[in-house]
PDB file of the backbone (N, CA, C, O) and the ligand in Angstrom, with CONECT records:
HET     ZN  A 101       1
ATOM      1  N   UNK A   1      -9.797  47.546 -42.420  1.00  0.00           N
ATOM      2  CA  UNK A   1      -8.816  47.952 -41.382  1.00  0.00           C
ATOM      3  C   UNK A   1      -7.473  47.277 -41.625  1.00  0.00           C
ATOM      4  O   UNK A   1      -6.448  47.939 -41.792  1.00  0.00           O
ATOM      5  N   UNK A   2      -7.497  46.021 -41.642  1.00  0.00           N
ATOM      6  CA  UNK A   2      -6.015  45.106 -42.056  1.00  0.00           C
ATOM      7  C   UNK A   2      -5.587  45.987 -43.536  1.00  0.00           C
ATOM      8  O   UNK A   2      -4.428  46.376 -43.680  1.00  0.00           O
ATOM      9  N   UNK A   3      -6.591  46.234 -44.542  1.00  0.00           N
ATOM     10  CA  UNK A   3      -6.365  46.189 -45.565  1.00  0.00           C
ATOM     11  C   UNK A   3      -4.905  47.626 -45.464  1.00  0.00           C
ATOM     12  O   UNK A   3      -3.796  47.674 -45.998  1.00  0.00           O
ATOM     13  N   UNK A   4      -5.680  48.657 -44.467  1.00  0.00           N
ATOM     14  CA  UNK A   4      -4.931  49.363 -44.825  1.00  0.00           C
ATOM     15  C   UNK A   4      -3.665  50.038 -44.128  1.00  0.00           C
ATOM     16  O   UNK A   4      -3.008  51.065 -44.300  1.00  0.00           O
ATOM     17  N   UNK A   5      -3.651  48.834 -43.162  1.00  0.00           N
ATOM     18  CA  UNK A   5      -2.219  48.650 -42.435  1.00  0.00           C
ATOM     19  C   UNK A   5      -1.145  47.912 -43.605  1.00  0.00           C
ATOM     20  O   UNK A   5       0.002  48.358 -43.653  1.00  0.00           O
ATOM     21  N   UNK A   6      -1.433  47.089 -44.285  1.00  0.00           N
ATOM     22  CA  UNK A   6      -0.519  46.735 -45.235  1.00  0.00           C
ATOM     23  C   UNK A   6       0.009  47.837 -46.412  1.00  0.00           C
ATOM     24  O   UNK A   6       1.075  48.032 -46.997  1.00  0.00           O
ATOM     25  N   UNK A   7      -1.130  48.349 -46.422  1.00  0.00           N
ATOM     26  CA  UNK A   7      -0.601  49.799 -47.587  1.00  0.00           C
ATOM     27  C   UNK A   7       0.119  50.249 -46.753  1.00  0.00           C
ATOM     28  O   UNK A   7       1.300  50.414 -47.059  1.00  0.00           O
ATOM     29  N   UNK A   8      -0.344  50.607 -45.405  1.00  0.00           N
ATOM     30  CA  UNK A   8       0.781  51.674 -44.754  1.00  0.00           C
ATOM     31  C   UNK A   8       2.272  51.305 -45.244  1.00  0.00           C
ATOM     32  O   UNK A   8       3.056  51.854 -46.018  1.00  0.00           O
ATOM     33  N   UNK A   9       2.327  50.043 -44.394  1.00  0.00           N
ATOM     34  CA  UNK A   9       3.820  49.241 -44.387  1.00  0.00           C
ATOM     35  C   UNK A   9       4.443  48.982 -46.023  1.00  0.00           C
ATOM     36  O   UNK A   9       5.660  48.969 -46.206  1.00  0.00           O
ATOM     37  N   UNK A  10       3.673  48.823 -46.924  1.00  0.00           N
ATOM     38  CA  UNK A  10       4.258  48.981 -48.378  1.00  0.00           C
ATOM     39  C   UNK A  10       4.587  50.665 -48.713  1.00  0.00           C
ATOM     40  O   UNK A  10       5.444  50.844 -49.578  1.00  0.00           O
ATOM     41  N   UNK A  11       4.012  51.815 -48.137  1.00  0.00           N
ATOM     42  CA  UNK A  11       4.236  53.391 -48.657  1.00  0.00           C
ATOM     43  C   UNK A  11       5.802  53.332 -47.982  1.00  0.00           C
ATOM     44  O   UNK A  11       6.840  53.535 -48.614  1.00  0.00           O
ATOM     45  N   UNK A  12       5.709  53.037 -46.689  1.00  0.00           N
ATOM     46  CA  UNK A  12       7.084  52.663 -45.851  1.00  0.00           C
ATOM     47  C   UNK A  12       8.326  52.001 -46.333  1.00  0.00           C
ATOM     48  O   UNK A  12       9.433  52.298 -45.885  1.00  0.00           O
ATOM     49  N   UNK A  13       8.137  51.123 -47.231  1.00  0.00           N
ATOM     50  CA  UNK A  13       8.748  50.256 -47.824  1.00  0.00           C
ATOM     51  C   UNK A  13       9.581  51.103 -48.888  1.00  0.00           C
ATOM     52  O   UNK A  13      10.734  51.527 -48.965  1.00  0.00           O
ATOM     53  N   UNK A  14       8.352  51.143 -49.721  1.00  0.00           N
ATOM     54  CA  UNK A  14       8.511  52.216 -51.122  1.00  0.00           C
ATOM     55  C   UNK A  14       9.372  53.386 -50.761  1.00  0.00           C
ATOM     56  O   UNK A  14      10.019  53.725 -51.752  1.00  0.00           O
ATOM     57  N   UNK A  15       9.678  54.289 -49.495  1.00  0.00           N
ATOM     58  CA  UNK A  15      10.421  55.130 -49.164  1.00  0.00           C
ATOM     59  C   UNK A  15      11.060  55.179 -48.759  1.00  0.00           C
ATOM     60  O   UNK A  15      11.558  56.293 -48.599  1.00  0.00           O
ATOM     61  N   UNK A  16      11.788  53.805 -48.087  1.00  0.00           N
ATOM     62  CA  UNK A  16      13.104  53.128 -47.293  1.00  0.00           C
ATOM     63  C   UNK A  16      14.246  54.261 -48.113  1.00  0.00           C
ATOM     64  O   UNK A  16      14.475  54.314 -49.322  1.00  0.00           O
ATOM     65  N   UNK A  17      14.955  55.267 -46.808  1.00  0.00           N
ATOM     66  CA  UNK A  17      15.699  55.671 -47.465  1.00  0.00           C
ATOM     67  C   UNK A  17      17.098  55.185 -47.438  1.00  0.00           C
ATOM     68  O   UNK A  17      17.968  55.985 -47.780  1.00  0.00           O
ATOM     69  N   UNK A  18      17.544  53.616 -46.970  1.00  0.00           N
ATOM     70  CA  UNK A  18      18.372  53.082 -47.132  1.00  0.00           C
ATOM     71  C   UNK A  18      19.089  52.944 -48.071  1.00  0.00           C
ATOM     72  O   UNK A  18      20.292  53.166 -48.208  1.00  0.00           O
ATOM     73  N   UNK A  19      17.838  52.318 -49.184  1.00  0.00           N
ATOM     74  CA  UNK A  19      18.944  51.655 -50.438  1.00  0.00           C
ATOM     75  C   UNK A  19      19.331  53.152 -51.330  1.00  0.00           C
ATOM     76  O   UNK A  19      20.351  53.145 -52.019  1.00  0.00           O
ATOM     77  N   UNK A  20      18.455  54.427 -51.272  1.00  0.00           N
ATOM     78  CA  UNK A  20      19.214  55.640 -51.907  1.00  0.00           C
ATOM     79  C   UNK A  20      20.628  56.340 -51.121  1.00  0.00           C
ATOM     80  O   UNK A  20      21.402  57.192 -51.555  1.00  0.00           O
ATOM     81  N   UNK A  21      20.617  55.533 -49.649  1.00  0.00           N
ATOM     82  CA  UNK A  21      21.911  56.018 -49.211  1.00  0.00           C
ATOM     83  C   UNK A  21      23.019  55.399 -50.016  1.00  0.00           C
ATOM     84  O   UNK A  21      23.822  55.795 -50.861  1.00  0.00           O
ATOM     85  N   UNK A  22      22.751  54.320 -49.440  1.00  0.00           N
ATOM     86  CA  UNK A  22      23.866  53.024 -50.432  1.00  0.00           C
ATOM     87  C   UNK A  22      24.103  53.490 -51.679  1.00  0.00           C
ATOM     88  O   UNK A  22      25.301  53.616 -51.931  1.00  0.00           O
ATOM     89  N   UNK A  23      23.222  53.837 -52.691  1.00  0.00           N
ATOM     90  CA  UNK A  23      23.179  53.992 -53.212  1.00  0.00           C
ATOM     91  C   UNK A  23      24.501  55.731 -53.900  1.00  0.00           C
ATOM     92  O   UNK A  23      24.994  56.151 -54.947  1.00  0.00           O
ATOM     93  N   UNK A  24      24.461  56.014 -52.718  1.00  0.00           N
ATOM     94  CA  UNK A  24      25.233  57.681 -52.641  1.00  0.00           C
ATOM     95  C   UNK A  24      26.665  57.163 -52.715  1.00  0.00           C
ATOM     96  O   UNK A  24      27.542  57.391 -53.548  1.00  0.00           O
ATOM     97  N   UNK A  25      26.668  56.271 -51.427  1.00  0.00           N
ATOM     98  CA  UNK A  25      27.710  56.068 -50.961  1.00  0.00           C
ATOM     99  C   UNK A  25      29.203  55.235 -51.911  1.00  0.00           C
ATOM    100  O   UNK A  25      30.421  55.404 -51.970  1.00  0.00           O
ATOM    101  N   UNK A  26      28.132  54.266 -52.552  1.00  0.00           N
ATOM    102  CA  UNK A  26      28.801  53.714 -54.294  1.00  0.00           C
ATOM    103  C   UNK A  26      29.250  55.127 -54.730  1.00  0.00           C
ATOM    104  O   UNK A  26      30.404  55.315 -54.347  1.00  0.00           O
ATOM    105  N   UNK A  27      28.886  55.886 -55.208  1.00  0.00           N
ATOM    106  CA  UNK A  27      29.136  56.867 -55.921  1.00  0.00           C
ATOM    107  C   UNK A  27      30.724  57.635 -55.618  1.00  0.00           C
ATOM    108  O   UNK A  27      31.754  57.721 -56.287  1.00  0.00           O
ATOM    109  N   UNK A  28      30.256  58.184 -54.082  1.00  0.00           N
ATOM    110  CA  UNK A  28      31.334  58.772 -54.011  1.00  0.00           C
ATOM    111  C   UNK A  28      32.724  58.209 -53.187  1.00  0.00           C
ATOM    112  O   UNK A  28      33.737  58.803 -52.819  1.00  0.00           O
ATOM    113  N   UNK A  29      32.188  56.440 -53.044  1.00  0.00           N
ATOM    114  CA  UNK A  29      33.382  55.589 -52.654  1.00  0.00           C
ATOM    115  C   UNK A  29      34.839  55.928 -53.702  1.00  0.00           C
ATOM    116  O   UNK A  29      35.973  55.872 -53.226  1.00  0.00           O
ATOM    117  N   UNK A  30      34.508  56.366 -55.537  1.00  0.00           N
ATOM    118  CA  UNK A  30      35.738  56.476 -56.300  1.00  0.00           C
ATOM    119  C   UNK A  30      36.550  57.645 -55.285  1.00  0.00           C
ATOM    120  O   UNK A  30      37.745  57.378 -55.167  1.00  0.00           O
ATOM    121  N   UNK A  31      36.231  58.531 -54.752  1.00  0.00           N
ATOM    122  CA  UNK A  31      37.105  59.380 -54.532  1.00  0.00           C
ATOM    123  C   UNK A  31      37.764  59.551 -53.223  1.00  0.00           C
ATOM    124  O   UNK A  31      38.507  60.462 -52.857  1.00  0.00           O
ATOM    125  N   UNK A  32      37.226  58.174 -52.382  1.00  0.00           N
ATOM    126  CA  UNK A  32      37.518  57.904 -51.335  1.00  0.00           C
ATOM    127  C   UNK A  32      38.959  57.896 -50.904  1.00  0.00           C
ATOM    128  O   UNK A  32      39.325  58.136 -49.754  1.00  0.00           O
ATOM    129  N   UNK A  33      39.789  57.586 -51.965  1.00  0.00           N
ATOM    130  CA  UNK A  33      41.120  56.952 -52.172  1.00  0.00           C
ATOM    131  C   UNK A  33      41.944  58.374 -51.882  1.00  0.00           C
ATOM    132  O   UNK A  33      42.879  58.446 -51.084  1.00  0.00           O
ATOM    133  N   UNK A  34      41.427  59.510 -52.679  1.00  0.00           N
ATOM    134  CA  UNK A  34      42.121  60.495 -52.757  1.00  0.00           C
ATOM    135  C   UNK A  34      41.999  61.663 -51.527  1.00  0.00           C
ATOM    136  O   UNK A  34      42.489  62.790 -51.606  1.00  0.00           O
ATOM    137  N   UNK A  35      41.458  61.288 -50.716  1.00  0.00           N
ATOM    138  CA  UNK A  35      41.647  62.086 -49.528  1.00  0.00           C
ATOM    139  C   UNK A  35      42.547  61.971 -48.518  1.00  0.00           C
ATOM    140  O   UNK A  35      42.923  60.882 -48.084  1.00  0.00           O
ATOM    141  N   UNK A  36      42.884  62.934 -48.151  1.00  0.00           N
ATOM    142  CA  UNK A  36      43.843  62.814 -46.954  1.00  0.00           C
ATOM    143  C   UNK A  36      43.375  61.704 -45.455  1.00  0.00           C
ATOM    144  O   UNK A  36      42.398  61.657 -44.707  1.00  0.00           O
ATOM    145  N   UNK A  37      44.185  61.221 -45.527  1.00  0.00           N
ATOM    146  CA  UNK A  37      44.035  61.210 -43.490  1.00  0.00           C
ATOM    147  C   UNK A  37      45.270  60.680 -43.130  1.00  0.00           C
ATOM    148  O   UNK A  37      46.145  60.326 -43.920  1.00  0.00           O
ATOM    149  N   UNK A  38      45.320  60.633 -41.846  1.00  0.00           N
ATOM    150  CA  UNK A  38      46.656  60.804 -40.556  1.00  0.00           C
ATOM    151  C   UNK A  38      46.673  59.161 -40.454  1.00  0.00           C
ATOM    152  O   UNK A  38      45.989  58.286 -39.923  1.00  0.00           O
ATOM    153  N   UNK A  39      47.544  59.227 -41.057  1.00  0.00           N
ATOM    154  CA  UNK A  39      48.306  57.738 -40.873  1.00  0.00           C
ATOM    155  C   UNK A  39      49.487  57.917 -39.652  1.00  0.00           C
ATOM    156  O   UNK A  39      50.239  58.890 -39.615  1.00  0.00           O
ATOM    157  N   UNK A  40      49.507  57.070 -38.900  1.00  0.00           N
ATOM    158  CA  UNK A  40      50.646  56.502 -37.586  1.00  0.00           C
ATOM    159  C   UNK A  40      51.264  55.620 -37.799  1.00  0.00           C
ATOM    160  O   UNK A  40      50.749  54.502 -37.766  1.00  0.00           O
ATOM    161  N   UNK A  41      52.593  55.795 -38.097  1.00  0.00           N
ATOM    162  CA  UNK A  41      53.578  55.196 -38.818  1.00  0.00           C
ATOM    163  C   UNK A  41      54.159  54.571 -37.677  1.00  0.00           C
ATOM    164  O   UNK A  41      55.015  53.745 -37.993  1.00  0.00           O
ATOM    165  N   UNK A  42      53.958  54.708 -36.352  1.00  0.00           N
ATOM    166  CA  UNK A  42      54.319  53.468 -35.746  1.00  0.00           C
ATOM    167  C   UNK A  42      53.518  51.839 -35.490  1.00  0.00           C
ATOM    168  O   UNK A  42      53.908  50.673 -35.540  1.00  0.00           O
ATOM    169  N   UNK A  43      51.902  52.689 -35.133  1.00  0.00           N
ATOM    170  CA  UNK A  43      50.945  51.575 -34.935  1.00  0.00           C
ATOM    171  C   UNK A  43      50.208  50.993 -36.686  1.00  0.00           C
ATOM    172  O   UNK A  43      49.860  49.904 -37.141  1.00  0.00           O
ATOM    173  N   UNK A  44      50.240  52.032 -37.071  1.00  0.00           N
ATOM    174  CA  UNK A  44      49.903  51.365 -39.205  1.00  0.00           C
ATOM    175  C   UNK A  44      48.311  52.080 -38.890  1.00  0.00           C
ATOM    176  O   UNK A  44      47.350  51.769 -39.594  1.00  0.00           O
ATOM    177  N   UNK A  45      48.229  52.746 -38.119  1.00  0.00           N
ATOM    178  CA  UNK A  45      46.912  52.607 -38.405  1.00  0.00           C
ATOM    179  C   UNK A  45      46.876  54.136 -38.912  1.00  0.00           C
ATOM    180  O   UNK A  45      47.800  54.946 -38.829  1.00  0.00           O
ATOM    181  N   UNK A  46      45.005  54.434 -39.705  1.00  0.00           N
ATOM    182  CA  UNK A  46      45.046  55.514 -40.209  1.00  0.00           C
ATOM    183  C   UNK A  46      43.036  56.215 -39.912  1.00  0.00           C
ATOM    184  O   UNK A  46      41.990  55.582 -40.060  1.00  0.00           O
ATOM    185  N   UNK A  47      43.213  57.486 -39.535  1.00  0.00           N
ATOM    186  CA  UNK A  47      42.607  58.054 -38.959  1.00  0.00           C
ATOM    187  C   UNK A  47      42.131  59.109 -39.971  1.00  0.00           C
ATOM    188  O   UNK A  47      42.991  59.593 -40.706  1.00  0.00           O
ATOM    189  N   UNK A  48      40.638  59.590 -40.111  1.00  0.00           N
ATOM    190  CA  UNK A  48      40.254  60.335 -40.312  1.00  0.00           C
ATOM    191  C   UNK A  48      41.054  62.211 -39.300  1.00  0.00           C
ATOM    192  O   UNK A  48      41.657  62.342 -38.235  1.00  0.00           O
ATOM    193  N   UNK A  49      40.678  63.071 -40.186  1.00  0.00           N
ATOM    194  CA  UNK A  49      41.841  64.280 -39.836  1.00  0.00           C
ATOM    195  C   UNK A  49      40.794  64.480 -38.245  1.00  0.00           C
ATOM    196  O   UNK A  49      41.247  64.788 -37.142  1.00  0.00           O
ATOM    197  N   UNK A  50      39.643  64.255 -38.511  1.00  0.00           N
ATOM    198  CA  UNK A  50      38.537  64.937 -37.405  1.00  0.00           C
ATOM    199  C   UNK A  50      38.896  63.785 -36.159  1.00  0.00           C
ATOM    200  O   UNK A  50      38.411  64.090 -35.069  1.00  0.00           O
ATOM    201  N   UNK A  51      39.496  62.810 -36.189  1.00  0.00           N
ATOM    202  CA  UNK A  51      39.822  61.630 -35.167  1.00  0.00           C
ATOM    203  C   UNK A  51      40.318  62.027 -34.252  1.00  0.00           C
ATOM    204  O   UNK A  51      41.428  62.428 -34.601  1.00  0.00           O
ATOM    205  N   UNK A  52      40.096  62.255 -32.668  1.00  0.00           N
ATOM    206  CA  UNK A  52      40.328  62.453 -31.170  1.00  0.00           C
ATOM    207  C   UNK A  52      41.914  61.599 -31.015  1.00  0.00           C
ATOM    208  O   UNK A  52      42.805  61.909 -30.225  1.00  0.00           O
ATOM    209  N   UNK A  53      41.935  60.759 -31.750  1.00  0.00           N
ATOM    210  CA  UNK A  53      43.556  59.433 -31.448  1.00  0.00           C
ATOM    211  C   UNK A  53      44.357  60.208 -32.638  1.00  0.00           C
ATOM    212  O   UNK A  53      45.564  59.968 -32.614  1.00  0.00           O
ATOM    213  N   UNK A  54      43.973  61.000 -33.571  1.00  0.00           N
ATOM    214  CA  UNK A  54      44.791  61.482 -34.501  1.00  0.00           C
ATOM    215  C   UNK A  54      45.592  62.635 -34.245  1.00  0.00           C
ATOM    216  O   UNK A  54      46.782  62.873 -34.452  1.00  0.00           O
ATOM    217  N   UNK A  55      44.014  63.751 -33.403  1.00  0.00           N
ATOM    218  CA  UNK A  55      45.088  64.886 -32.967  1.00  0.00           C
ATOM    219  C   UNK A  55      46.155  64.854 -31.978  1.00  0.00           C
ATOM    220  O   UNK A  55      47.090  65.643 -31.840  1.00  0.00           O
ATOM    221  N   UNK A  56      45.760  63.455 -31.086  1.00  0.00           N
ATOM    222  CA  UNK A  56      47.153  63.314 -30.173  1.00  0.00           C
ATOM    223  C   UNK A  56      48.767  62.383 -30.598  1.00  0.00           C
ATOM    224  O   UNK A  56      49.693  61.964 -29.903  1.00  0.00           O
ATOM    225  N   UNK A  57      48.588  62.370 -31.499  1.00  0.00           N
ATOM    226  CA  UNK A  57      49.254  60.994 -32.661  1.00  0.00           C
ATOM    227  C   UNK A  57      50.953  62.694 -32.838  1.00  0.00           C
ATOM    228  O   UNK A  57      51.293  63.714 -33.437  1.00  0.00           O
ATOM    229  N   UNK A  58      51.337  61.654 -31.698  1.00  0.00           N
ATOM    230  CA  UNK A  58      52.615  61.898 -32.461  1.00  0.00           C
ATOM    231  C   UNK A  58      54.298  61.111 -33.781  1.00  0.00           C
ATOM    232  O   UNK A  58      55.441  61.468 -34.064  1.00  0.00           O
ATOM    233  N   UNK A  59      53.413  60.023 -34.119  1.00  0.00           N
ATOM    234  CA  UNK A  59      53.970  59.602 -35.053  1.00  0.00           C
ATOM    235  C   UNK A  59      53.187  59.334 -36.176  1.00  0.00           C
ATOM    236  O   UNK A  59      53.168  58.304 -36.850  1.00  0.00           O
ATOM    237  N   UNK A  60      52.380  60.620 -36.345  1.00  0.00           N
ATOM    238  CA  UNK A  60      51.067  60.502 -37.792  1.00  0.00           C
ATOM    239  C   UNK A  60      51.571  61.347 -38.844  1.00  0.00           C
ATOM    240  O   UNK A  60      52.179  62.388 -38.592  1.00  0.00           O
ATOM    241  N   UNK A  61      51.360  60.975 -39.916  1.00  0.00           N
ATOM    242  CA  UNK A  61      51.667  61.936 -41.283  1.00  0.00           C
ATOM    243  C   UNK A  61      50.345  62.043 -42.095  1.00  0.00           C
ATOM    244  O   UNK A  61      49.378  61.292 -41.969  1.00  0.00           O
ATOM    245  N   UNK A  62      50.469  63.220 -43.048  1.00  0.00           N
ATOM    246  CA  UNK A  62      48.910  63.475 -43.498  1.00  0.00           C
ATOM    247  C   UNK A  62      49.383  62.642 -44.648  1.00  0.00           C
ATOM    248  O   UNK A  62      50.544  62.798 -45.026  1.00  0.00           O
ATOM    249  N   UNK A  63      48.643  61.814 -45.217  1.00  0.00           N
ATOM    250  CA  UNK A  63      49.388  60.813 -46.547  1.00  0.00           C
ATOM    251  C   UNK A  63      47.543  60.644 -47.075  1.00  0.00           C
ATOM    252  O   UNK A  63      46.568  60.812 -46.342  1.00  0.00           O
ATOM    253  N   UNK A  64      47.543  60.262 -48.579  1.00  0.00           N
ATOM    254  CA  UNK A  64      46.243  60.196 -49.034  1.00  0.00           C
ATOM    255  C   UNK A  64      45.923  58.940 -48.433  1.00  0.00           C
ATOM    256  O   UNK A  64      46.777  58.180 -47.976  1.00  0.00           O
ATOM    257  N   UNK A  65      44.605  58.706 -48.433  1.00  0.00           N
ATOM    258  CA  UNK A  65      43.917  57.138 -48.125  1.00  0.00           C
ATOM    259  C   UNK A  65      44.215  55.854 -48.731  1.00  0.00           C
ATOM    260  O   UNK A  65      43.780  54.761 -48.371  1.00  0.00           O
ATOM    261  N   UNK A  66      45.200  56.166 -49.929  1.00  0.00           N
ATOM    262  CA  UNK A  66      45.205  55.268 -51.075  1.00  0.00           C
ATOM    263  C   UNK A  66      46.562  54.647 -50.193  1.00  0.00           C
ATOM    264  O   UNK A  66      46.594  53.581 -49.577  1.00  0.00           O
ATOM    265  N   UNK A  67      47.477  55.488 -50.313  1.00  0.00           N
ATOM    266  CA  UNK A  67      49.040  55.263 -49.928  1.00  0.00           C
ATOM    267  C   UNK A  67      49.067  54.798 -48.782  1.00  0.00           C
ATOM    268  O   UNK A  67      49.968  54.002 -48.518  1.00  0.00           O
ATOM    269  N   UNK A  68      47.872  55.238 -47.534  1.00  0.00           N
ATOM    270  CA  UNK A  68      47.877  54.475 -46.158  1.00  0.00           C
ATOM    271  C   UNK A  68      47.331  53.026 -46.587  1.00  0.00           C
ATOM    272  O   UNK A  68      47.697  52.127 -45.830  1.00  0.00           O
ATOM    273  N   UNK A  69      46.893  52.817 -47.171  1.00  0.00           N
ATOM    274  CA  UNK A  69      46.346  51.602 -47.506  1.00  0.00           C
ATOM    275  C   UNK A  69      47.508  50.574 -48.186  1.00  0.00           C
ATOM    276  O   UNK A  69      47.680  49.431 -47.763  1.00  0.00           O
ATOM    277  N   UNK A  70      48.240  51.133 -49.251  1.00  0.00           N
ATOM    278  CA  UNK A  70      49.126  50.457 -49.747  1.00  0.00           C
ATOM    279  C   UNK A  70      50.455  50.321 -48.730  1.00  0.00           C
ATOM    280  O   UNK A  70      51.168  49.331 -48.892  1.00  0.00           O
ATOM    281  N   UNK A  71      50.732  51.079 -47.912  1.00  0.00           N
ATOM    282  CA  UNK A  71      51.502  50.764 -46.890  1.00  0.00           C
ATOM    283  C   UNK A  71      51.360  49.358 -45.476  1.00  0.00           C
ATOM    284  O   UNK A  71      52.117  48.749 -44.719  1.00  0.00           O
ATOM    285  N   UNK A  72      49.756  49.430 -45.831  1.00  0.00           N
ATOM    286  CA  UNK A  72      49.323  48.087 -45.078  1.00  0.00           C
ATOM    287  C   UNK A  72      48.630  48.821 -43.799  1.00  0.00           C
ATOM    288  O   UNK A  72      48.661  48.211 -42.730  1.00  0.00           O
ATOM    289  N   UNK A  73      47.972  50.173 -43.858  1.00  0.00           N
ATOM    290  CA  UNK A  73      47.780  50.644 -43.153  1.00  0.00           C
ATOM    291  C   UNK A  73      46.112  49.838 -42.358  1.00  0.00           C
ATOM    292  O   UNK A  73      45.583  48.976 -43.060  1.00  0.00           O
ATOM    293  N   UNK A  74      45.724  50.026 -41.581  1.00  0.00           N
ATOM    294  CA  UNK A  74      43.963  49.731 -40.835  1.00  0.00           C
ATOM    295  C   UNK A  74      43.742  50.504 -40.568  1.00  0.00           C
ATOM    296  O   UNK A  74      44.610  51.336 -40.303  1.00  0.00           O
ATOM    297  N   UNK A  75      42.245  50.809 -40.434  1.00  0.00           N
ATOM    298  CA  UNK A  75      40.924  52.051 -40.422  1.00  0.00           C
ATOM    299  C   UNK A  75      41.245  52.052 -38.915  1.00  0.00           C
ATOM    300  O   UNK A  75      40.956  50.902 -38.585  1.00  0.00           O
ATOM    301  N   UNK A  76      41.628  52.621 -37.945  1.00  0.00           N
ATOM    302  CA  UNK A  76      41.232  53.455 -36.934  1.00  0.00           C
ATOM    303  C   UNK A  76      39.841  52.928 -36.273  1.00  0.00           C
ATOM    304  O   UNK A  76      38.812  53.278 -36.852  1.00  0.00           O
ATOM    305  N   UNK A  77      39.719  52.101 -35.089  1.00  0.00           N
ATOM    306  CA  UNK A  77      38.570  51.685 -35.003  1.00  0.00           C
ATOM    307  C   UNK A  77      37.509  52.875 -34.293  1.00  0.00           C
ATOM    308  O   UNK A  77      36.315  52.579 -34.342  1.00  0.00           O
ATOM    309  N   UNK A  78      37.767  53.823 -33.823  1.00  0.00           N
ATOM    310  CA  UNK A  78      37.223  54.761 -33.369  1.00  0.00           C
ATOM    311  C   UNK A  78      36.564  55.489 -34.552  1.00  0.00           C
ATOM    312  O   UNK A  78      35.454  55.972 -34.332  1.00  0.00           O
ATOM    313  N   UNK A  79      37.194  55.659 -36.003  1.00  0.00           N
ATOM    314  CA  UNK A  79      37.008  56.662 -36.822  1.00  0.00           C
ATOM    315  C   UNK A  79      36.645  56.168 -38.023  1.00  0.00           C
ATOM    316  O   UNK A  79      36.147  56.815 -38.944  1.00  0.00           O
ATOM    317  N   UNK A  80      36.972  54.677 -38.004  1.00  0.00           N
ATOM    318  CA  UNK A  80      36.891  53.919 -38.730  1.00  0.00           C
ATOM    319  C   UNK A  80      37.885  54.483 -40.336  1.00  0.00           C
ATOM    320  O   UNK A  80      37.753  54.132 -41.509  1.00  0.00           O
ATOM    321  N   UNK A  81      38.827  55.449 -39.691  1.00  0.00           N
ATOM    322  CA  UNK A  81      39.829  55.987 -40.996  1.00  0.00           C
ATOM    323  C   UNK A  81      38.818  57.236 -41.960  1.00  0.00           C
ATOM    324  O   UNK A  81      38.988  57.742 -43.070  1.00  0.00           O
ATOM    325  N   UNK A  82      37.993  57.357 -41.148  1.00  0.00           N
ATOM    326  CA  UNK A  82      37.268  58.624 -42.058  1.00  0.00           C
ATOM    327  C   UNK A  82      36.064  57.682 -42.974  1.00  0.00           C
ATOM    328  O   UNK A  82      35.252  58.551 -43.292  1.00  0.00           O
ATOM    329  N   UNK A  83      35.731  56.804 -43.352  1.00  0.00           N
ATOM    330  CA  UNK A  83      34.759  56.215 -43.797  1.00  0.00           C
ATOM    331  C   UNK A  83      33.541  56.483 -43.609  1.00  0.00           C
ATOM    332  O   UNK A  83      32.668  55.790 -44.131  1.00  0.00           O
TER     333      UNK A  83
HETATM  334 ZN    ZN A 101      40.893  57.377 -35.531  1.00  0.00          ZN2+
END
């Protein structure tokens, strides 16, 4: 009976689909840079396009992720900048 509660919890283990997310997410972090989102050139901060604070953002420009960043831009804590 113990014996085969521990198999359970090792098949469980063995199929953690965590580390293949992580694993995704490395991947397509290179192209992260090159997407758009709504930067607010008054507050610095920068918003994914789908962001509720973006569509009301009247001092936002669509600028890539790279350039909001090099401007000194921060992730949008609601949207976390599209991440
Ligand atoms: Zn946002």
């Amino acid at each position: 009976m113990k014996n085969s509660l521990v198999l359970a919890s090792l098949i469980i283990s063995l199929c953690n689909p965590a580390a293949a997310l992580a694993e995704k997410s490395n991947l397509s972090s290179k192209n992260k840079d090159q997407e758009i989102v709504v930067f607010n050139q008054k507050s610095h901060k920068y918003h994914s396009k789908d962001c509720k604070a973006a569509k009301s953002c009247k001092n936002c420009v669509e600028i890539s992720r790279k350039k909001a960043k090099e401007a000194g831009a921060e992730a949008c804590k609601l949207c976390s900048g599209g991440d």
